[in-house]
ZANU-920196 format. One record per atom (N, C-alpha, C, O): residue number from 1; atom name; x, y, z. Coordinates in nm, 3 decimals. Layout:
# residues N
torfi = NUM, mivo = CA, X = X, Y = Y, Z = Z
...
This chain:
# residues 51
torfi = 1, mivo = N, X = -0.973, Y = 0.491, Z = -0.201
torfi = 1, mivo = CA, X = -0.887, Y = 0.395, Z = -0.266
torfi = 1, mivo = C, X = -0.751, Y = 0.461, Z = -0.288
torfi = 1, mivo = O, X = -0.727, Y = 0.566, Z = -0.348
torfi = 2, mivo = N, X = -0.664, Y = 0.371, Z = -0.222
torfi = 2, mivo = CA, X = -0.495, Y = 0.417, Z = -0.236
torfi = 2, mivo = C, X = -0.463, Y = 0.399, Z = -0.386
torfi = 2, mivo = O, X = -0.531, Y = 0.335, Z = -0.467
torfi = 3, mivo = N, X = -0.305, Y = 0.491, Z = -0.419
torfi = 3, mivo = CA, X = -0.258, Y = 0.438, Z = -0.545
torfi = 3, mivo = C, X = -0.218, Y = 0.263, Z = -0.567
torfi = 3, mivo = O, X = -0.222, Y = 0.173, Z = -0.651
torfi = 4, mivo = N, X = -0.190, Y = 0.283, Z = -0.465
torfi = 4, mivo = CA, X = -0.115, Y = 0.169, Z = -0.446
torfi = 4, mivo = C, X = -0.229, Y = 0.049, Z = -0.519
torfi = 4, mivo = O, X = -0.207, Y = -0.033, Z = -0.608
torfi = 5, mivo = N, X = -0.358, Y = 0.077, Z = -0.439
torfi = 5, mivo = CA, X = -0.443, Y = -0.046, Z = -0.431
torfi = 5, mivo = C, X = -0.518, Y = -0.010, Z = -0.565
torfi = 5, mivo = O, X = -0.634, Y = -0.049, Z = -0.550
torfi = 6, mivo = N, X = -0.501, Y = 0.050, Z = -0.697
torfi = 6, mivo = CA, X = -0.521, Y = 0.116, Z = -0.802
torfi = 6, mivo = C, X = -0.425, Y = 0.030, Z = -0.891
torfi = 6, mivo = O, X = -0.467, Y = -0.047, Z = -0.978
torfi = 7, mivo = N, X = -0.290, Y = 0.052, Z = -0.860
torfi = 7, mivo = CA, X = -0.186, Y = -0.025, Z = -0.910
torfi = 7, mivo = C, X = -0.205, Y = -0.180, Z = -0.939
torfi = 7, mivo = O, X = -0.209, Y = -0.246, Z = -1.043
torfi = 8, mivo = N, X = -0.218, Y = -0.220, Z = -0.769
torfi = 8, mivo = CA, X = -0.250, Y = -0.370, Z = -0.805
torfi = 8, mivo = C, X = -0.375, Y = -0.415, Z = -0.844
torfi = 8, mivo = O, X = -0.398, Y = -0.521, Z = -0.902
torfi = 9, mivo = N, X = -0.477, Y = -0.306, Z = -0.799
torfi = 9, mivo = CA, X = -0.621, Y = -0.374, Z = -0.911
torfi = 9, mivo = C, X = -0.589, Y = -0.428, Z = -1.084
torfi = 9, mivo = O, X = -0.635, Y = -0.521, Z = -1.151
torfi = 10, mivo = N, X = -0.476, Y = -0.309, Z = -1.118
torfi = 10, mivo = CA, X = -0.458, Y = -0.347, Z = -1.276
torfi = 10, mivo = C, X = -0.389, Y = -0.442, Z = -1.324
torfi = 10, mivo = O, X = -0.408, Y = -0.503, Z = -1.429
torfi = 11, mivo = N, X = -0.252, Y = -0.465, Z = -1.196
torfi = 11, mivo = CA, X = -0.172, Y = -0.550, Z = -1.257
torfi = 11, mivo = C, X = -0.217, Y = -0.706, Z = -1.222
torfi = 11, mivo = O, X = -0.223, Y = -0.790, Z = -1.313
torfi = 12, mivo = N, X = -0.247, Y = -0.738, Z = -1.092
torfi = 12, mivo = CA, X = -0.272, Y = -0.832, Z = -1.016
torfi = 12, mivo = C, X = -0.421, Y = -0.844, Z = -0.892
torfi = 12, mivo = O, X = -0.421, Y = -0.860, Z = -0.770
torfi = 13, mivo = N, X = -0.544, Y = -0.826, Z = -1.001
torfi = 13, mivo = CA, X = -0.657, Y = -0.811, Z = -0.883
torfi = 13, mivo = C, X = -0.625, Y = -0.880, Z = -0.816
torfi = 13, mivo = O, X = -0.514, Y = -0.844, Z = -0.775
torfi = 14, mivo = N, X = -0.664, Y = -0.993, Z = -0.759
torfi = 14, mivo = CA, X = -0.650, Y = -1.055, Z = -0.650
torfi = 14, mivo = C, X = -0.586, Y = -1.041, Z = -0.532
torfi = 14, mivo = O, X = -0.639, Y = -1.066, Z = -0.424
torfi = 15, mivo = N, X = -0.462, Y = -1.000, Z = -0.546
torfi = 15, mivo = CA, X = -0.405, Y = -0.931, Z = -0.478
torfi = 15, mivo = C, X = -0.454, Y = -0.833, Z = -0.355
torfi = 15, mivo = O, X = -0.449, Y = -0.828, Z = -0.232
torfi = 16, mivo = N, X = -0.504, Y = -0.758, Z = -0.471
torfi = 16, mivo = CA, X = -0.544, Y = -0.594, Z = -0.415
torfi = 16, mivo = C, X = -0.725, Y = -0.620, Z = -0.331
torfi = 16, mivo = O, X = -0.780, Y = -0.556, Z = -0.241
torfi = 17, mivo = N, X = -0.765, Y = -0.720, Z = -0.398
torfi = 17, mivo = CA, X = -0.889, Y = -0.781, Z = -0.272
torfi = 17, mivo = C, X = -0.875, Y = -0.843, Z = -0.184
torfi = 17, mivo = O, X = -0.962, Y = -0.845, Z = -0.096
torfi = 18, mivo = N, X = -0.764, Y = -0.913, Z = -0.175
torfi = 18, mivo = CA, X = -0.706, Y = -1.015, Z = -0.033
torfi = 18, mivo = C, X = -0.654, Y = -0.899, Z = 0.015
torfi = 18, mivo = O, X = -0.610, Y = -0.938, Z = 0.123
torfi = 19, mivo = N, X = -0.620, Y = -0.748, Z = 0.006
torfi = 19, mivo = CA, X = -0.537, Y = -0.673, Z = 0.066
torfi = 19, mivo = C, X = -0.641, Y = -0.621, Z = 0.135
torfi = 19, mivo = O, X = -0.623, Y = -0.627, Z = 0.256
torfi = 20, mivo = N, X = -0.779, Y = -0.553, Z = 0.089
torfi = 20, mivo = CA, X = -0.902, Y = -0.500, Z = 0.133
torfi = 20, mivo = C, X = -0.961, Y = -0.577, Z = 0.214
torfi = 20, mivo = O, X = -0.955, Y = -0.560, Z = 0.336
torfi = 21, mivo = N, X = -1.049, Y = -0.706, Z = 0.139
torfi = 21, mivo = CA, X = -1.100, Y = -0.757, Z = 0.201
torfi = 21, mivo = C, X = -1.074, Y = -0.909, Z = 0.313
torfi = 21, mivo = O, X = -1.144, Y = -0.967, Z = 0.396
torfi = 22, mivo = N, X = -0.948, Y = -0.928, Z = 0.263
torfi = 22, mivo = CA, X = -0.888, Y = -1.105, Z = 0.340
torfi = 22, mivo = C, X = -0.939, Y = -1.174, Z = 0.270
torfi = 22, mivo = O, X = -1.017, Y = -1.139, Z = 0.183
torfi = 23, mivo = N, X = -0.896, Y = -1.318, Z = 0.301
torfi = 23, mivo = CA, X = -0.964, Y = -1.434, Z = 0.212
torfi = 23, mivo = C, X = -1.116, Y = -1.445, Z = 0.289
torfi = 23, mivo = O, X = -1.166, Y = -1.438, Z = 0.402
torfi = 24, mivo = N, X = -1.159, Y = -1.473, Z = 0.120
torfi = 24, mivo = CA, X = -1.337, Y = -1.457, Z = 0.200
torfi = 24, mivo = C, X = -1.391, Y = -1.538, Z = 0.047
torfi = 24, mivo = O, X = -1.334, Y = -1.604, Z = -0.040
torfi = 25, mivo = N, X = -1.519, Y = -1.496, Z = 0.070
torfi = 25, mivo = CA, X = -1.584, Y = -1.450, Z = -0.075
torfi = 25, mivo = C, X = -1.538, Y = -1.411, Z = -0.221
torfi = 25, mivo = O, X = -1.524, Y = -1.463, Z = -0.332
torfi = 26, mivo = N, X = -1.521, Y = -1.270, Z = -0.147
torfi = 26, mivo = CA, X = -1.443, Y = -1.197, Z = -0.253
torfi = 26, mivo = C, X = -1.324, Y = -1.207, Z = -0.347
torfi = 26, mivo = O, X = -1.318, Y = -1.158, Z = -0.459
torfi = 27, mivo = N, X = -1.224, Y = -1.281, Z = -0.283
torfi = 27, mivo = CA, X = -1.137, Y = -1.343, Z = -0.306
torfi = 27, mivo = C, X = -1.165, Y = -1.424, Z = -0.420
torfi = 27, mivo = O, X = -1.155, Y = -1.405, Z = -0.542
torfi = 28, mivo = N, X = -1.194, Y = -1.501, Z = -0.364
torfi = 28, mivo = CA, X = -1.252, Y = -1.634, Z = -0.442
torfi = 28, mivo = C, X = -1.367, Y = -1.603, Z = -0.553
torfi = 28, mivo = O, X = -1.358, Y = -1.697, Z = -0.632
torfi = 29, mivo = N, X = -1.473, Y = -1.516, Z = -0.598
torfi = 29, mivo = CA, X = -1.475, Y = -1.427, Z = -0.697
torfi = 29, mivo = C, X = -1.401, Y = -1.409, Z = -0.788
torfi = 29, mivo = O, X = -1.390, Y = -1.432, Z = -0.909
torfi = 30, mivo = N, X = -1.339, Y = -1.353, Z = -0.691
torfi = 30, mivo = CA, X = -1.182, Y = -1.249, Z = -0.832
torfi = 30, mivo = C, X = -1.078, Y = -1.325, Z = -0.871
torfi = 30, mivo = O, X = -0.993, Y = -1.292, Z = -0.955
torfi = 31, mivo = N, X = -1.084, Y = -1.452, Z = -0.796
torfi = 31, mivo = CA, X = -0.961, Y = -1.569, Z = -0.849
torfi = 31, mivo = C, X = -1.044, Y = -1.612, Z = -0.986
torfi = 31, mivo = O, X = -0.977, Y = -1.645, Z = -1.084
torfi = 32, mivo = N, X = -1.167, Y = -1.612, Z = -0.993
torfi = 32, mivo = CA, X = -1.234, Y = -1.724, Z = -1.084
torfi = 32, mivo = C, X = -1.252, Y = -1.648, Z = -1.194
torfi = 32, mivo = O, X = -1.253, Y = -1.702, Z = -1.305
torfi = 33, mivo = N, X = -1.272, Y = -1.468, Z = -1.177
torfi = 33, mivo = CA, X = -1.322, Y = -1.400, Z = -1.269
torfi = 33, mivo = C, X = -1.186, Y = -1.388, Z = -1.361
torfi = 33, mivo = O, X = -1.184, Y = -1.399, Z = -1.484
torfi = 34, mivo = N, X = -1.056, Y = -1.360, Z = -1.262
torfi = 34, mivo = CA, X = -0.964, Y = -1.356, Z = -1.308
torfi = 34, mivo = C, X = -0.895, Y = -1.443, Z = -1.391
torfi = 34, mivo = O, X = -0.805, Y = -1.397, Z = -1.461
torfi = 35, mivo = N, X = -0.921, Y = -1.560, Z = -1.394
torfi = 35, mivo = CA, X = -0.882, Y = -1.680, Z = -1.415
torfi = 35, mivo = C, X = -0.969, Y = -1.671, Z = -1.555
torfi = 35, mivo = O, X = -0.901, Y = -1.684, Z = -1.656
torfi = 36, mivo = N, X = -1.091, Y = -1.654, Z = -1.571
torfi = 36, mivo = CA, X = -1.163, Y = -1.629, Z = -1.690
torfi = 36, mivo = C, X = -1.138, Y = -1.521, Z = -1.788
torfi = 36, mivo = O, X = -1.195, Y = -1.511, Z = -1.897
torfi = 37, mivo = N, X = -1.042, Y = -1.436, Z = -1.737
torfi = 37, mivo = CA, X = -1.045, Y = -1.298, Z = -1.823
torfi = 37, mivo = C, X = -0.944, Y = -1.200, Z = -1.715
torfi = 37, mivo = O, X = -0.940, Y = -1.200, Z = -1.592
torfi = 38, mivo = N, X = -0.869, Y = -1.124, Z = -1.813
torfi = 38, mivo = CA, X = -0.819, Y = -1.041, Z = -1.684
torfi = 38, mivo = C, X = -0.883, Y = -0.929, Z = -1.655
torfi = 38, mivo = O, X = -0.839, Y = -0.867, Z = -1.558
torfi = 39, mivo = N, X = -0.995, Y = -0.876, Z = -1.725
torfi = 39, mivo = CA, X = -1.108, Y = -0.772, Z = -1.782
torfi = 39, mivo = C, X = -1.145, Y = -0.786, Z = -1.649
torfi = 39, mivo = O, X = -1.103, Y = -0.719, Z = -1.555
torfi = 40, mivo = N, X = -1.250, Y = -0.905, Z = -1.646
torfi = 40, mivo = CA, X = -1.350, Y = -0.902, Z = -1.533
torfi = 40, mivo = C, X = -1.269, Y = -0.917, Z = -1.406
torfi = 40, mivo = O, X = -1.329, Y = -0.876, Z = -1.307
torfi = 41, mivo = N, X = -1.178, Y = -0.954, Z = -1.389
torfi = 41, mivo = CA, X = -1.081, Y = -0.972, Z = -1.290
torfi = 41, mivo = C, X = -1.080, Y = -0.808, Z = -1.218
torfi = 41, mivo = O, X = -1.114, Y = -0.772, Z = -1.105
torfi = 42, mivo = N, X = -1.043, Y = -0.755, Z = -1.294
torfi = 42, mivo = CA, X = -0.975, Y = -0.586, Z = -1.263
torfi = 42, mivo = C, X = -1.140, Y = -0.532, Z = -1.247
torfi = 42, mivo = O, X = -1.164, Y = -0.461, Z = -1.149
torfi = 43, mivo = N, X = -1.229, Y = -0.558, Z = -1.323
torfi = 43, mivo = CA, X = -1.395, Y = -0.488, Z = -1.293
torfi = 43, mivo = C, X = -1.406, Y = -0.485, Z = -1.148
torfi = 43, mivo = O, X = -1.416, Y = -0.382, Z = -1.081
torfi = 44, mivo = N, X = -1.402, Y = -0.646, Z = -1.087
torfi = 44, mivo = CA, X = -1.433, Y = -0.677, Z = -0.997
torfi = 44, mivo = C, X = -1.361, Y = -0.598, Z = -0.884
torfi = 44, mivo = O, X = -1.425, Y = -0.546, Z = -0.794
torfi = 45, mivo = N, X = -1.235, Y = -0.592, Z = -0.891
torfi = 45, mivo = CA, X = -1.103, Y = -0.547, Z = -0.800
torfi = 45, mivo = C, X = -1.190, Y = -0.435, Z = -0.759
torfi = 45, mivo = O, X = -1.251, Y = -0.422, Z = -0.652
torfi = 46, mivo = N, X = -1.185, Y = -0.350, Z = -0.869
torfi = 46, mivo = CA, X = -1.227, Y = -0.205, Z = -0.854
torfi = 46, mivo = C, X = -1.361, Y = -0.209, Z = -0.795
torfi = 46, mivo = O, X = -1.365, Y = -0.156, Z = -0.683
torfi = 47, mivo = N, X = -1.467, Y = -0.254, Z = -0.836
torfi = 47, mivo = CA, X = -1.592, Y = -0.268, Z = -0.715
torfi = 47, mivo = C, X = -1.548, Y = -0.301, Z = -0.639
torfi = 47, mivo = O, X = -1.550, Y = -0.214, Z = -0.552
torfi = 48, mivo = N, X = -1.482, Y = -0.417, Z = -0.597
torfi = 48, mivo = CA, X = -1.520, Y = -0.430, Z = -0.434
torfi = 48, mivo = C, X = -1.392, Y = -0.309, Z = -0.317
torfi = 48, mivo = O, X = -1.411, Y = -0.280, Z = -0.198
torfi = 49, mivo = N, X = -1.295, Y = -0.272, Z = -0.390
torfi = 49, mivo = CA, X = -1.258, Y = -0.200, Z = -0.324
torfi = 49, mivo = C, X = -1.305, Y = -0.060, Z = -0.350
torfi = 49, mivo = O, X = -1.252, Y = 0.022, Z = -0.275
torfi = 50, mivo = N, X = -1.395, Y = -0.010, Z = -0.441
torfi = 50, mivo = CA, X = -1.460, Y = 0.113, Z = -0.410
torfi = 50, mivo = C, X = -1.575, Y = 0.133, Z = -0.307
torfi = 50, mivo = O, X = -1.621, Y = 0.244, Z = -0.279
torfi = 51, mivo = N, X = -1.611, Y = 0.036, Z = -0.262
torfi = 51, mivo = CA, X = -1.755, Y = -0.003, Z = -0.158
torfi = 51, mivo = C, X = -1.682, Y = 0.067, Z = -0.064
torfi = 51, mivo = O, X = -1.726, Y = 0.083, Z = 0.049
């Protein structure tokens, strides 16, 4: 995991999973988690780009 993709996990998950993974799944996950909380938003970021 880049700084970079560290950076935007915190400020803007979503972001930083459409950057890893493309629109998919995942995405759409982290829009909803994010959208619920910015907590679980950034949890999520960080799992799926540590895989």
């Amino acid at each position: 995991m880049s700084i970079l993709t560290i950076i935007l996990s915190l400020i803007f998950p979503p972001l930083a999973v459409a950057l890893e993974k493309g629109a998919g799944k995942d995405l759409i996950i982290n829009i909803i988690l994010t959208l619920l909380g910015w907590l679980p938003g950034v949890i999520h970021a960080f799992y799926v780009n540590g895989k």
